[in-house]
Structures are given as C-alpha cells and as structure tokens.
C-alpha positions in Angstrom: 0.0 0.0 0.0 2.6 2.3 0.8 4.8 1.9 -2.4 1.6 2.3 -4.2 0.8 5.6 -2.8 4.0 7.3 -3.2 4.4 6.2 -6.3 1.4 5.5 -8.0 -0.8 7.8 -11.0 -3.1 9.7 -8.3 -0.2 12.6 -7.8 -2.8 15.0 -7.1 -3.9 13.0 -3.7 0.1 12.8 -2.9 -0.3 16.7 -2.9 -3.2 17.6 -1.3 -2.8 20.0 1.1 0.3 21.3 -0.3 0.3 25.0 -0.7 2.5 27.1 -3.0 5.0 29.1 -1.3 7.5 31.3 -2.3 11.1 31.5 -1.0 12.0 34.9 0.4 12.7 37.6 -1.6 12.2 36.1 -5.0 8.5 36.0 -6.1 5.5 37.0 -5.5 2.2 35.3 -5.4 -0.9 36.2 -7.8 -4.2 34.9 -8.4 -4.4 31.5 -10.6 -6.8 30.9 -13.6 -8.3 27.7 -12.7 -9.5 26.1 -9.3 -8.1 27.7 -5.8 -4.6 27.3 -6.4 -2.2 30.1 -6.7 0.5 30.5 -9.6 4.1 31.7 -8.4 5.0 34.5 -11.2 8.6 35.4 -11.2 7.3 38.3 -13.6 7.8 38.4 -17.4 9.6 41.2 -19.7 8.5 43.0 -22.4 9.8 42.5 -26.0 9.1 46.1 -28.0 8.2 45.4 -31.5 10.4 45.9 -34.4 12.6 43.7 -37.0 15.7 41.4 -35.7 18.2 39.3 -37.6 16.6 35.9 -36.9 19.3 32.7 -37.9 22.9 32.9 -38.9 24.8 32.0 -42.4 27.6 30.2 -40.9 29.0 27.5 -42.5 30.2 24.1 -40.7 33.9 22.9 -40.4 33.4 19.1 -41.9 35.3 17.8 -39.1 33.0 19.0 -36.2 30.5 16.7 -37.8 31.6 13.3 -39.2 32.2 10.1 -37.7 33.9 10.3 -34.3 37.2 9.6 -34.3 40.3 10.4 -32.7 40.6 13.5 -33.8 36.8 14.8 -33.7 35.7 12.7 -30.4 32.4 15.1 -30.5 31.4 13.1 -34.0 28.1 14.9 -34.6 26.1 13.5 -36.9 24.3 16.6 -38.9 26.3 19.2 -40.5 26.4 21.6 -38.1 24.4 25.9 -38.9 22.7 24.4 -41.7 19.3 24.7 -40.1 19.9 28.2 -39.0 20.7 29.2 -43.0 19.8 31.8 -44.1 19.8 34.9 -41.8 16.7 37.0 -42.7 14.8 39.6 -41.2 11.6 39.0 -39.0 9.5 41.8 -37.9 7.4 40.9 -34.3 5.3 42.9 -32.6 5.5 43.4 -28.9 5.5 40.9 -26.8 6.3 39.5 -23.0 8.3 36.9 -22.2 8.9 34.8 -19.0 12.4 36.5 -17.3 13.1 33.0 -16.0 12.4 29.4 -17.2 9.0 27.7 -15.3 10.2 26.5 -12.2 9.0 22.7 -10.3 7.2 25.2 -8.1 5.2 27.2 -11.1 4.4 23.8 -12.2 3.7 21.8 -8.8 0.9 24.8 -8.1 -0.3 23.6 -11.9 -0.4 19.7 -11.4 -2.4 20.8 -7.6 -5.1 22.9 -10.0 -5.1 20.9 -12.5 -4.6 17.4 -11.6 -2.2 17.1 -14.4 0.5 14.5 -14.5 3.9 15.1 -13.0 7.0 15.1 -14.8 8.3 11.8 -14.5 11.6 12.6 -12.9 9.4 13.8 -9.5 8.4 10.1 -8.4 11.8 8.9 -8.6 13.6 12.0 -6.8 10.3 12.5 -4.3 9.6 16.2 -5.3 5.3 15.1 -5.8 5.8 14.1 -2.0 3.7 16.7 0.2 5.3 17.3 4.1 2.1 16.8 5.1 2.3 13.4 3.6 5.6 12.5 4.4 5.1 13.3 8.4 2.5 10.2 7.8 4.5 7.7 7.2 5.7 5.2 9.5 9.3 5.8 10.5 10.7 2.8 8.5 8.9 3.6 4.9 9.9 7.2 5.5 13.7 5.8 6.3 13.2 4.4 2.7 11.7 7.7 1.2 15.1 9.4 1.8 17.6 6.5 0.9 15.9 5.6 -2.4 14.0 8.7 -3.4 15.9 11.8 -2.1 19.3 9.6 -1.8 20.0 11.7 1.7 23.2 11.2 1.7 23.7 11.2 5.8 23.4 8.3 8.2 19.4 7.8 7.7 19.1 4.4 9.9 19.4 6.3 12.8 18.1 9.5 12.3 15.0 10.2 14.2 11.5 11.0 12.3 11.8 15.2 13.2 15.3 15.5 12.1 14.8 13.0 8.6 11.6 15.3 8.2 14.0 18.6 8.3 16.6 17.1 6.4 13.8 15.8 3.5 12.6 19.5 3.6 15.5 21.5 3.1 15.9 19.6 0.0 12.1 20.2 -1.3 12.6 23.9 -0.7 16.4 23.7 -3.3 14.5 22.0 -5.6 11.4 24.7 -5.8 13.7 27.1 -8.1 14.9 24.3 -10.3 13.8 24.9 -13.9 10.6 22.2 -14.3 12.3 19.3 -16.8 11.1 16.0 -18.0 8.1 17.6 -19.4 6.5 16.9 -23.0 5.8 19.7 -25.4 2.0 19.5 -24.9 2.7 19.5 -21.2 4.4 22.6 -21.3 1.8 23.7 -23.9 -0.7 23.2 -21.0 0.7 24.5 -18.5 1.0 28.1 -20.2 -2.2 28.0 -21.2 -3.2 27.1 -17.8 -1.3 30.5 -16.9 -2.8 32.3 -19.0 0.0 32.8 -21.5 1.5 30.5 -24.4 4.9 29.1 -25.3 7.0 32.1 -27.1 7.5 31.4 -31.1 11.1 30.0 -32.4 11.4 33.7 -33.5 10.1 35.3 -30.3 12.9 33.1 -28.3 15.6 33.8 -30.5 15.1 37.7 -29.9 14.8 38.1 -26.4 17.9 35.8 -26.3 19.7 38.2 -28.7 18.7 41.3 -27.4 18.4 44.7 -28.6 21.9 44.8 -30.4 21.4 41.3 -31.9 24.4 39.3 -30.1 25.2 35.8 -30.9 25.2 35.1 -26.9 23.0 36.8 -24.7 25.8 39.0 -23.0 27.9 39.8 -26.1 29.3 38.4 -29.6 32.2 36.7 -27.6 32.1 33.3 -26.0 32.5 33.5 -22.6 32.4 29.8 -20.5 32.3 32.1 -17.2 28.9 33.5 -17.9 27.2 30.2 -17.7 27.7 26.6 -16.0 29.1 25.0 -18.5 29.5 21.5 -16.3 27.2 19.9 -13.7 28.7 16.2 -11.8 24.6 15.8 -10.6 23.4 13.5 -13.7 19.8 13.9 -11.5 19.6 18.0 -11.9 22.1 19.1 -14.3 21.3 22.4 -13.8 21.1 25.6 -11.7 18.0 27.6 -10.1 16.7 30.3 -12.4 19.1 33.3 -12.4 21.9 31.6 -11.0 24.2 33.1 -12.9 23.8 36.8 -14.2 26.4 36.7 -17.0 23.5 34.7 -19.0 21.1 37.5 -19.2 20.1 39.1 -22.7 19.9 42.8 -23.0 16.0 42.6 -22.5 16.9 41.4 -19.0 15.9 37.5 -19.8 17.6 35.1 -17.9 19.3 31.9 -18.8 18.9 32.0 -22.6 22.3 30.3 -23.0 22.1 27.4 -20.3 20.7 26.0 -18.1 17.9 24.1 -19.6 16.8 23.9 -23.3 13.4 24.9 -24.1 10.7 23.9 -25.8 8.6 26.7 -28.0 5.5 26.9 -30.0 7.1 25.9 -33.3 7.4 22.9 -36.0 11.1 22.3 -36.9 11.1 23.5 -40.6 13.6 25.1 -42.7 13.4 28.8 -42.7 12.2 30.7 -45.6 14.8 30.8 -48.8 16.6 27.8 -47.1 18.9 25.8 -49.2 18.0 22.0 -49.5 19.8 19.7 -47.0 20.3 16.7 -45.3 17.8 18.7 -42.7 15.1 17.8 -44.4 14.1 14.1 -43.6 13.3 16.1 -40.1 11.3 18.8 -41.3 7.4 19.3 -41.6 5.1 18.8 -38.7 7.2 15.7 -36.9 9.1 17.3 -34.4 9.1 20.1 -32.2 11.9 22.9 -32.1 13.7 23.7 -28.6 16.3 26.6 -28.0 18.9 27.1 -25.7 22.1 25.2 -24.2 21.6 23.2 -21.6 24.0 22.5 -18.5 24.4 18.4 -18.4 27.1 16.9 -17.8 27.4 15.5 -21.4 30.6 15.8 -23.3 29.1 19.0 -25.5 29.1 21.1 -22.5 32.6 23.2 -23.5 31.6 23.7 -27.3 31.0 27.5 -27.3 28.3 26.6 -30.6 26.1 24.8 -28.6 25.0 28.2 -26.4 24.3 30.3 -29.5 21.2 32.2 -29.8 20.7 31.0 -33.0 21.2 27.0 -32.4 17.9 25.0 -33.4 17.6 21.3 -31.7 13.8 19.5 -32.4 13.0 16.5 -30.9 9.6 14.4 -31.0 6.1 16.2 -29.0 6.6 13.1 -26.5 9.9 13.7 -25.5 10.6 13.8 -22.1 14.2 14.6 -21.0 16.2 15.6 -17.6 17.7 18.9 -19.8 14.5 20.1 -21.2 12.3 22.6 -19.7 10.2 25.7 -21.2 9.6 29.3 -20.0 5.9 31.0 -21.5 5.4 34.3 -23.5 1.9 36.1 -24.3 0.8 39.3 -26.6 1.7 42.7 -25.2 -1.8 43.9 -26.7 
C-alpha cells in the first residue's frame, strides 16, 4: 500500500494539502486561472516590436561533424548551422516573455489545479511528496523515502523522524527554483495556457535571447564559459536555479537564454524561408518540435562554445521527455 501511494498515477492525492509558497525575496504570489490554487509569477519582460536578424549563415567545419574519431571525439552527426541558413529579417510585434524558465514550483501549483500529470523525474527524486504526507509515514517507509528517493546522503538508519523530516525539507525547498524538466511539449503547452500565457515562437525566443543589439550570446558576440555553468557532476539535476548566474542574461533582462535548460517553443522544426536544400530535411514538416537554448548536463558538448548560440535550433519528437529540457511561456503585449 505504501509503495503504491508514493508512487502511484493519483499525484494530485500525494499533494493535497500542499500550498505554494515562495522563497523569500524572489516571487510574488498572484491569483491563478483555474480552481483555488495560486500560480508563483517570477514576472515576465516586455519585447518592443520591431525587426531582428533571426538565424545565422555560418558554415560548418566538416570535421565538427563526421564520424567520431580520434581527432573529432564530439562526432556529430548533422552538419552543423545548416538549419539556421539563411539569416533574414523577422519583424514581431511586442511581446512578454517569462524572465526565467518555469520553475518545479510554477508547475507543482499547476499539477495541484489541474490534476495534471507530473513530470516523471518527480516520483523517482520524491519532489510530488507533500510534508504533510511524508510526516504520515511510519518511521521505516519514511527511512526508505530518503535513501531511495531523495538519496540523503547522511546516516538515515538512525536518524530520528523530526530530524529526517528537516533534512527531506531543506531539499524540497532547493528544488522549488529548479527549472521544471522532464516535461513533453503539450505539457508545457498546457501548463501556459493554464497561466494564461502560451509558449513564445522559435522567433520570439531567439530575440529576447539576442537582445536589442542582436548578439550571438545573450551578453555579447564573444564566447564566454564564465557566464554560464558549462558542467554539472549531478546526472539527476544538471542544472542551476533560475538566475543563478547573471552573465546569461540578454539585454531585454531575460535570464538563462544560453544554459541551463533547453526549451521547448510553439514551433514545428522547418527550414526557414529561402533555405537551401539539405540533409535537414528528412526532419522537417510537422514531426518534431523545435527547442532553444544550451543546456548545463554533464554530457561531453558542454565546452563547445556553438552549442550556447542564440541562433542554435535542436527539435525533438512532442513526446519527449528529458532531464535537460524545460520551457519558459510568453503572451501578446496587446
């Protein structure tokens, strides 16, 4: 019984009684759109209309992207900027934009609402676990909680209930600021909407990453490894709260463009207009969805300055569900 109700479907029974709350000094509270929950809003920033440089015409060096070998140990399989051909102009009009990507709490107050499904990395780490329900348990089971789920890495056979309980909740309260990962691209589709916003365009993304002057990195045309964690040795959370590192903030004051987590947005990965044929195509058309961003893993990409380029595209398949992927949410100035 006990395995089944920490770990079963019902996630929105494991929470009840959980209320959003917001770590000092870093959010503030406002009314939700559905139900009696309340959405934390770490506040958005608005994009001012006008034309940007949307894509690049870079060209790839053909030994960053054949077979690995001794020589290219990286050995990635598509020629590399050929999705990003050509550079055009795009003209938006205004628009906000999240300042931060949607944090396990933003989404925890949305799965309480909403009685949506978790992300499927919270069973296993214990993050859909309520302290309401975790002061319930019976001193053994809750001994097993924090060796198997939270891997507590202290001597848990004989710590006493209070001080496994404290222990268990300092570690729920790091984890609130986390960017939300392990999420599909209709479930962070939903949970905008929920919000009462919508996941930003592939064009929308790439120019609050750029900024006003239309940078290749967020803080500047020059790569810069110290304005972003480029490694992580937590295969579990490979990444940073939101804002943890100012460096990675575009000139319209949005953070973690470059790391962190990449995002999923509204778009279809599909050649851009004028786009030369390529090798590209067998992914184009409505298959897969595009993301944007670096992301902070501790994979062996983590040090290639390309990868953290405002104008990198990735796509992957609606269903995907992945420990680096995440989403922030954008909506009409009008």
């Amino acid at each position: 019984m006990i395995n089944k109700y920490l770990l079963g479907g019902i996630f929105c029974v494991v929470f009840a009684g959980c209320a959003a709350h917001s770590p000092q000094g870093q959010m503030a509270d406002k009314p939700a759109t559905a139900g009696t929950a309340r959405v934390v809003d770490y506040g958005m920033v608005l994009v001012p209309a006008g034309e940007f440089t949307m894509g690049s015409n870079k060209e790839a060096n053909e030994a960053m992207w054949r077979e690995a070998n001794a020589l290219n140990p990286y050995g990635f399989k598509d020629k590399l900027y050929v999705d990003e051909h050509p550079a055009h102009k795009v003209n938006l009009s205004a628009y906000y934009i999240d300042k931060y990507e949607v944090t396990n709490e933003q989404f925890r107050d949305f799965v309480i609402a909403t009685q949506h499904t978790v992300p499927y990395n919270w069973p296993n780490n214990g993050y859909n676990l309520s302290k309401e329900l975790l002061a319930s348990l019976p001193l053994d089971h809750l001994r097993q909680v924090a060796t198997n789920q939270f891997r507590l890495d202290m001597d848990v056979p004989s710590m006493p209930q209070q001080d496994l309980l404290a222990e268990l909740d300092k570690i729920q309260v790091s984890r609130n600021t986390l960017p939300v990962t392990t999420v599909t691209w209709p479930d962070a589709d939903a949970y905008c909407h929920w919000a009462g916003k919508r996941l930003p365009s592939e064009a929308e993304w790439e120019k609050a990453a750029r900024g006003p002057q239309g940078f290749e990195y967020p803080w500047g045309n020059n790569w810069d490894p110290k304005m972003i964690n480029t490694m992580s040795e937590n295969p579990d959370a490979p990444y940073s709260p939101v804002g943890s590192y100012p460096g990675d903030k575009s000139g319209y004051g949005v953070y973690d463009m470059a790391a962190n987590v990449t995002e999923w947005v509204a778009d279809w990965y599909d050649a851009y207009p004028g786009a030369p044929a390529s090798d590209e195509n067998k992914y184009y058309g409505k298959k897969q969805r595009v993301v944007r961003g670096g992301m902070t893993s501790s994979g062996h990409y983590d040090s290639l300055s390309m990868v953290f380029r405002a104008a990198k595209r990735t796509h992957l398949r609606p269903y995907t569900a992945l420990i680096d992927v995440g989403f922030r949410c954008a909506k009409d100035a009008s």
